[in-house]
C-alpha positions as CSV (number, residue, x, y, z in Angstrom):
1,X,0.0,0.0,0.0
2,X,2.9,1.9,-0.7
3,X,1.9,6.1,-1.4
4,X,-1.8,5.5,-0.4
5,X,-2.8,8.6,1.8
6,X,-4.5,7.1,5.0
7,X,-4.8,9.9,6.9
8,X,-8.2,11.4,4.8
9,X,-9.1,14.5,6.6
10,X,-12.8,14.8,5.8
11,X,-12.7,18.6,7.5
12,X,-9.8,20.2,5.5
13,X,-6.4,21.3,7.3
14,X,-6.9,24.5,5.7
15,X,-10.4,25.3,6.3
16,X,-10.0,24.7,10.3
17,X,-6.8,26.5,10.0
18,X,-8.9,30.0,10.4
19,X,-9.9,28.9,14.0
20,X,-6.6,28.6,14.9
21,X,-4.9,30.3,18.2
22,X,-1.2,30.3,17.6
23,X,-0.7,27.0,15.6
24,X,-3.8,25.2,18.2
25,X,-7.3,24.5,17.7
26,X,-9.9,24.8,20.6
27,X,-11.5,21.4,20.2
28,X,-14.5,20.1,22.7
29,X,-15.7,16.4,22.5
30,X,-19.0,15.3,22.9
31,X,-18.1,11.9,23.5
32,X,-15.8,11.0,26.0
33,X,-14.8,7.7,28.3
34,X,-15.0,9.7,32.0
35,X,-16.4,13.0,33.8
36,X,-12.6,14.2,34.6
37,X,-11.5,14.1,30.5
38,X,-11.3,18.1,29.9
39,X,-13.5,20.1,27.9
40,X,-11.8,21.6,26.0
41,X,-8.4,20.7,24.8
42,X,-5.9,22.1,21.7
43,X,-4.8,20.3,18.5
44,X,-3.0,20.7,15.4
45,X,-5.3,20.7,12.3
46,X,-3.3,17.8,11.3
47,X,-4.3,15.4,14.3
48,X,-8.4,16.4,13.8
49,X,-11.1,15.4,11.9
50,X,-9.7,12.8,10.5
51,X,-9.8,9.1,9.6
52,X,-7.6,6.5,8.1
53,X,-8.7,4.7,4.8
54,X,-12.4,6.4,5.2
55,X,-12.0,6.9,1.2
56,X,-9.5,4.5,0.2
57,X,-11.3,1.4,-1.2
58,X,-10.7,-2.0,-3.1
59,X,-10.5,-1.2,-6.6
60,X,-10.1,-5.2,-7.8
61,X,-6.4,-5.9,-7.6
62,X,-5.4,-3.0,-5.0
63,X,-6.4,-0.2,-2.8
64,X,-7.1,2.9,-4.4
65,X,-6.9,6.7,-3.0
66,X,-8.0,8.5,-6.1
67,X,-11.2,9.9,-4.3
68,X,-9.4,11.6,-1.1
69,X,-7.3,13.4,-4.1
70,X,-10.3,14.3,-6.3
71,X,-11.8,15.8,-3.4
72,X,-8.7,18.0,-2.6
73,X,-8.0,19.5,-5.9
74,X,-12.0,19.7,-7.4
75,X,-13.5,21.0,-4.3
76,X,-11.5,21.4,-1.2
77,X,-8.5,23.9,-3.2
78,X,-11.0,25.9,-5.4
79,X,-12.8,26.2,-2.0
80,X,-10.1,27.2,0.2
81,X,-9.1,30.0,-2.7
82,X,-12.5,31.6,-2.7
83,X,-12.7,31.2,1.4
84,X,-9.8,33.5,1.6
85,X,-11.2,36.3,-0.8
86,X,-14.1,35.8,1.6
87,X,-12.0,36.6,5.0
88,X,-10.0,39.4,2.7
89,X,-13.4,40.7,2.3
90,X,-12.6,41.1,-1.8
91,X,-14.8,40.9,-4.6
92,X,-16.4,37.7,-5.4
93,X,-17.1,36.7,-9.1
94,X,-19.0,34.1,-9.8
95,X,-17.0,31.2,-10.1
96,X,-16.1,31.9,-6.3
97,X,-19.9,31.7,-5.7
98,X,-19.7,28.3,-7.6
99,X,-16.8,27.1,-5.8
100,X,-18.2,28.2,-2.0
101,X,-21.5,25.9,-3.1
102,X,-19.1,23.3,-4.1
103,X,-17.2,23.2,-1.2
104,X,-20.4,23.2,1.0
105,X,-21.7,20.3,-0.9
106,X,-18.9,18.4,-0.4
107,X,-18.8,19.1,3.4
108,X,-22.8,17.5,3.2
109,X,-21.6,13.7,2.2
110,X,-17.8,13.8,2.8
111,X,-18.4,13.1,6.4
112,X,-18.5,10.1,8.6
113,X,-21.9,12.3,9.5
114,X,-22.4,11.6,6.1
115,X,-21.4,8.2,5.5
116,X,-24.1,7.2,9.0
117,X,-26.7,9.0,7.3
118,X,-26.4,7.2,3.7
119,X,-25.9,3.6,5.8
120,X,-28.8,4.1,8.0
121,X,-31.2,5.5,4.8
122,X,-30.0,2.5,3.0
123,X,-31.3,0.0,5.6
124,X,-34.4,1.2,5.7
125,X,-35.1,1.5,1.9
126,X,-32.7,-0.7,-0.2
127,X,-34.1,-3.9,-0.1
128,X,-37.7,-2.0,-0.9
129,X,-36.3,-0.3,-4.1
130,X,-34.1,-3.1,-5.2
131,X,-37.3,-5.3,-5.2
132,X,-39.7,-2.7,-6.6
133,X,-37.0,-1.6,-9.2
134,X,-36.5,-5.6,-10.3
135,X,-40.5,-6.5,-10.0
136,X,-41.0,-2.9,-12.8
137,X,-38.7,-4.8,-15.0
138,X,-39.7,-7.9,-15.1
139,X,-43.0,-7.1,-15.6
140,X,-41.9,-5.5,-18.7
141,X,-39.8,-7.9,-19.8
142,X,-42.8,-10.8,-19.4
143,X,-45.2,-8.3,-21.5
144,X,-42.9,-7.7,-24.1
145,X,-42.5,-11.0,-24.9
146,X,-45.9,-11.7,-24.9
147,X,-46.3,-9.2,-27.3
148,X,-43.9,-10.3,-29.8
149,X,-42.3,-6.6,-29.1
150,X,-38.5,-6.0,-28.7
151,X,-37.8,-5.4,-25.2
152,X,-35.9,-2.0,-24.9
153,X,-32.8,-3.0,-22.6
154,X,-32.3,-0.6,-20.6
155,X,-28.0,1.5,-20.5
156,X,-25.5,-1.2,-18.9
157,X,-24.5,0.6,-15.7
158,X,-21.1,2.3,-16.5
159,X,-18.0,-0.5,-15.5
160,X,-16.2,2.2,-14.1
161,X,-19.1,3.8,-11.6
162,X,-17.9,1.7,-9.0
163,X,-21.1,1.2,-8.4
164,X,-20.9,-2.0,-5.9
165,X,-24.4,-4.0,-7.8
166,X,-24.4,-7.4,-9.6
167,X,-27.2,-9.1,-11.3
168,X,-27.5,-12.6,-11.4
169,X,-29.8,-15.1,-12.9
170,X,-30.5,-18.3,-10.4
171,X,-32.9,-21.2,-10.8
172,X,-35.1,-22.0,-8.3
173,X,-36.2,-25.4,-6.4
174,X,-39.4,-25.5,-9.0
175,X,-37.2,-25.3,-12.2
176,X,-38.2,-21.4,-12.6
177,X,-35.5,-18.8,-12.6
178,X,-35.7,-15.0,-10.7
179,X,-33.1,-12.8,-10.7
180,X,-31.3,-11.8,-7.8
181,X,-29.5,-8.5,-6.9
182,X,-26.3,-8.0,-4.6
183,X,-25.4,-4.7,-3.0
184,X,-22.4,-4.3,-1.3
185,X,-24.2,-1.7,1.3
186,X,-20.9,0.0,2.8
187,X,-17.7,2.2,2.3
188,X,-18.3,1.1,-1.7
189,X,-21.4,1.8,-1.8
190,X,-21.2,4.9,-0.1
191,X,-18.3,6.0,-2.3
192,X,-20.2,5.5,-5.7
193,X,-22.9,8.0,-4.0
194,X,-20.8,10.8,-3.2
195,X,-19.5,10.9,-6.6
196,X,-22.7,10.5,-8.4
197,X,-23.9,13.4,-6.0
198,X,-21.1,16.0,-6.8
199,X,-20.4,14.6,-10.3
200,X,-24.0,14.6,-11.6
201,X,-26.9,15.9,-9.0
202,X,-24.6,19.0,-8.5
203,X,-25.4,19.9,-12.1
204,X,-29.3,19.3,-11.6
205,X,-29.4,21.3,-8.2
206,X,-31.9,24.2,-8.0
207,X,-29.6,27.9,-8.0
208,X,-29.8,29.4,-4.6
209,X,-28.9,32.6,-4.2
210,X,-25.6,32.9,-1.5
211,X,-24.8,35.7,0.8
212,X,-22.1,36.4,3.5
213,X,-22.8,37.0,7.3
214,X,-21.2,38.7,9.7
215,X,-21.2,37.6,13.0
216,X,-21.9,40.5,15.8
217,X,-19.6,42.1,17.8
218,X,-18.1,40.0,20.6
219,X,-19.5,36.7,19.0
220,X,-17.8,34.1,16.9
221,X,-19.5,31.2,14.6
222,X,-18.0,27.9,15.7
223,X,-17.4,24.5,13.0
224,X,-17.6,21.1,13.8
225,X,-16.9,17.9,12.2
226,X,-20.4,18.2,10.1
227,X,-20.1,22.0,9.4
228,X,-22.7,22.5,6.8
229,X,-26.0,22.8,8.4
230,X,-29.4,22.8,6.5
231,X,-32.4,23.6,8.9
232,X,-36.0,23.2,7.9
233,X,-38.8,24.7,10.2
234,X,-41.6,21.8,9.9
235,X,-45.0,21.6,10.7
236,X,-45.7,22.7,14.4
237,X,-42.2,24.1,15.0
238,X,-40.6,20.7,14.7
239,X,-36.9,21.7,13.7
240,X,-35.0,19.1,11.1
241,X,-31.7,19.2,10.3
242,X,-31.8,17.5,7.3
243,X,-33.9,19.7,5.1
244,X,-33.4,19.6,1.6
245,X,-31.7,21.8,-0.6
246,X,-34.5,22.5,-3.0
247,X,-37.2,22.5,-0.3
248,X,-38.4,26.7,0.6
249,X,-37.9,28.0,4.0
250,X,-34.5,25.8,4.4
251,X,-31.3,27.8,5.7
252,X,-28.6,26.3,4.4
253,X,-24.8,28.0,5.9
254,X,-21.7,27.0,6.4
255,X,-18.8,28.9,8.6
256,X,-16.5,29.8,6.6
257,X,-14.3,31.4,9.9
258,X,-15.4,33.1,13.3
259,X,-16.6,36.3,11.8
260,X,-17.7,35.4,7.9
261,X,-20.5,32.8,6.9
262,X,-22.2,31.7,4.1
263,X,-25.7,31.4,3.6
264,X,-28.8,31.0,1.8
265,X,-32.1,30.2,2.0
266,X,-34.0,28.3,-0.2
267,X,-36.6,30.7,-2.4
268,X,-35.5,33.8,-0.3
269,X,-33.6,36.5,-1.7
270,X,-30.9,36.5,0.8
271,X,-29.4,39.8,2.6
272,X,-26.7,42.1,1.4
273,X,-23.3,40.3,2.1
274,X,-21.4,42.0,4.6
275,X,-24.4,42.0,7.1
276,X,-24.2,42.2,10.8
277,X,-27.0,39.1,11.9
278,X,-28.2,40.3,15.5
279,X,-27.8,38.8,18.2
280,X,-30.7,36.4,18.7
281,X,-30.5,35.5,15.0
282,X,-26.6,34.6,15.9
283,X,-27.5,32.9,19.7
284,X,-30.0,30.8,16.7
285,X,-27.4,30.0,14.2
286,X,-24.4,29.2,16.8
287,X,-27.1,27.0,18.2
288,X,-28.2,24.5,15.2
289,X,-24.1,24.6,14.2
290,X,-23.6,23.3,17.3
291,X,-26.7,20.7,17.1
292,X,-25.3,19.2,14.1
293,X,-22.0,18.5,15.3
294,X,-21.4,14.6,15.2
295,X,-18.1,14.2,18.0
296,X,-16.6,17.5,17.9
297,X,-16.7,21.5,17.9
298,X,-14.0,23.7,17.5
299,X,-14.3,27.4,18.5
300,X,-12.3,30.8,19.3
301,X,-13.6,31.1,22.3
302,X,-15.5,28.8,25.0
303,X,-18.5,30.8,26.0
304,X,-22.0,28.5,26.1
305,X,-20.9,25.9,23.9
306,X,-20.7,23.0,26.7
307,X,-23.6,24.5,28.1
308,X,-25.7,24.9,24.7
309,X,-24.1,20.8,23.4
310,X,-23.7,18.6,26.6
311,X,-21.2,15.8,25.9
312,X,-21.6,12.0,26.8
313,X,-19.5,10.7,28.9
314,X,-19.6,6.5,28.2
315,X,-16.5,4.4,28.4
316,X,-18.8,1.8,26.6
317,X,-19.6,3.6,23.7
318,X,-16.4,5.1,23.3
319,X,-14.5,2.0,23.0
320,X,-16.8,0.9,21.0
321,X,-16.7,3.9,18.5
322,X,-12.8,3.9,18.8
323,X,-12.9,0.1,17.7
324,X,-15.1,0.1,14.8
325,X,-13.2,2.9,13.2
326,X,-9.8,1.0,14.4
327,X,-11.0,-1.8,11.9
328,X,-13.0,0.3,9.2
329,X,-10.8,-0.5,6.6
330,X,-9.7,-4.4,7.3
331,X,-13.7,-5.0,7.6
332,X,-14.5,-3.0,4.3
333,X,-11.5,-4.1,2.5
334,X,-12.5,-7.4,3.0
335,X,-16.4,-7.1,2.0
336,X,-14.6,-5.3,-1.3
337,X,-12.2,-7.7,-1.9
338,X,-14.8,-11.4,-1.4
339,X,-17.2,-9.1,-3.8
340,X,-17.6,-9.9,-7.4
341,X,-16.6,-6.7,-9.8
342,X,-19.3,-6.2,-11.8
């Protein structure tokens, strides 16, 4: 495995880098193994947010980093370049504009965040669709050929998607054959869908109209290790943090450092950029950055963030955590490599 880069920092270096005191980061955990582990402590930007192998995968003959390096020079670098004409307070053109929504899109489904949220969708629904999807065309099929019509075959999915499927035909006990589908659901699985989204959804997105806020005087915006945060006010109050990005009312921002962050809201014209939010609309957004932090916060400054985001303290469900990500990549690698390429 010889020049694979394990280290795959799913925040980037850089981006953290403007929360930095000295060469440090103020980082709180909200999990930890015992009441006396501090709550706050400094790290490097190097030694946070970050996991090993979280992109590498099995490509058929050996592992492959490609994606960690897609994502740092298509949407990470463009990124960073435009977030420091932000902090300069320069002019933005639009391509800046294109590559803040870019970088905020990649901070949606680059996460572990976002890797729980794809796993835990795809239990619920795969098996549905797969079946649903299958039944639709064999039903199809069977009619054609009852009609004596040519069955339209449908595109081959493309050999180098990645795209963790296979389609089999297998006969049953009764002499009948069915076809039957196998999905790799995992760190495959979940790669093929974050390149589908920011290779091909990304161009069918609805255009929302970005803006830059200012925090106030005397208060800071925090990140975490799921910075982007898109908040939907549903029916009777009820809050979600996963609304979508084409459904109106949603506020969609993302810090871009303690002072500047960028926002929109979907079907609003948003304010002027450079604007001073107040302070209750900044006690608001502080507040639902800090809800959708996953296991940590990083900050200039300490004031109400323990108090706002409690931690757990479970020596159980720490070592557990700190186990499963310990053998993430023997456990996938070997789902990847026992599964048959399409």
């Amino acid at each position: 495995m010889a020049g694979i880069k394990k280290d795959n920092h799913y925040v980037p270096q850089a981006y953290l880098r403007r929360w930095q005191t000295g060469n440090q980061i103020l980082t709180y955990r909200l999990l930890v193994p015992h009441e006396n582990w501090p709550h706050w402590k400094v790290h490097s930007p190097k030694s946070i947010a970050k996991l090993q192998h979280l992109y590498t995968y099995f490509s058929g003959s050996q592992d492959s980093d490609e994606i960690e390096h897609w994502l740092d020079s298509d949407f990470e670098q463009p990124g960073l370049a435009s977030i420091a004409k932000v902090v300069k307070e320069a002019k933005l053109n639009p391509e800046d504009w294109q590559n803040l929504f870019r970088f905020a899109l990649a901070q949606s489904v680059r996460t572990p965040t976002g890797l729980e949220r794809f796993l835990k969708r795809q239990d619920e629904t795969l098996e549905k669709i797969l079946e649903s999807s299958m039944g639709e065309s064999v039903a199809k099929f069977e009619a054609a050929q009852a009609s004596g019509t040519k069955f339209e075959t449908p595109p081959a999915v493309d050999p180098h998607s990645k795209l963790p499927l296979k389609l089999s035909r297998i006969k049953n006990d009764d002499g009948s054959e069915s076809i039957q589908a196998k999905v790799l659901s995992g760190r495959k699985f979940w790669i093929w869908q974050l390149e589908h989204i920011l290779k091909n959804t990304v161009n069918r997105m609805p255009a929302l109209r970005w803006t830059i806020l200012h925090a106030p005087a005397y208060t800071s915006w925090p990140t975490t290790d799921n910075p982007l945060t898109r908040i939907w006010d549903g029916p009777n109050g009820k809050l979600s943090l996963e609304g979508g990005w084409g459904v109106p009312g949603t506020k969609i921002f993302l810090p871009l450092s303690p002072k500047h962050l960028l926002f929109a809201q979907v079907g609003q014209r948003p304010p002027r950029r450079g604007t001073v939010v107040s302070l209750h609309e900044a006690a608001y957004i502080r507040t639902m950055i800090l809800y959708g932090a996953s296991r940590y916060v990083f900050s200039t400054d300490t004031h109400d963030i323990a108090e706002c985001r409690p931690r757990t303290v479970s020596q159980k469900q720490f070592d557990e955590e700190r186990k499963r990500w310990a053998d993430w990549h023997v456990t996938q690698s070997e789902e990847e490599a026992n599964y048959p390429n399409l």
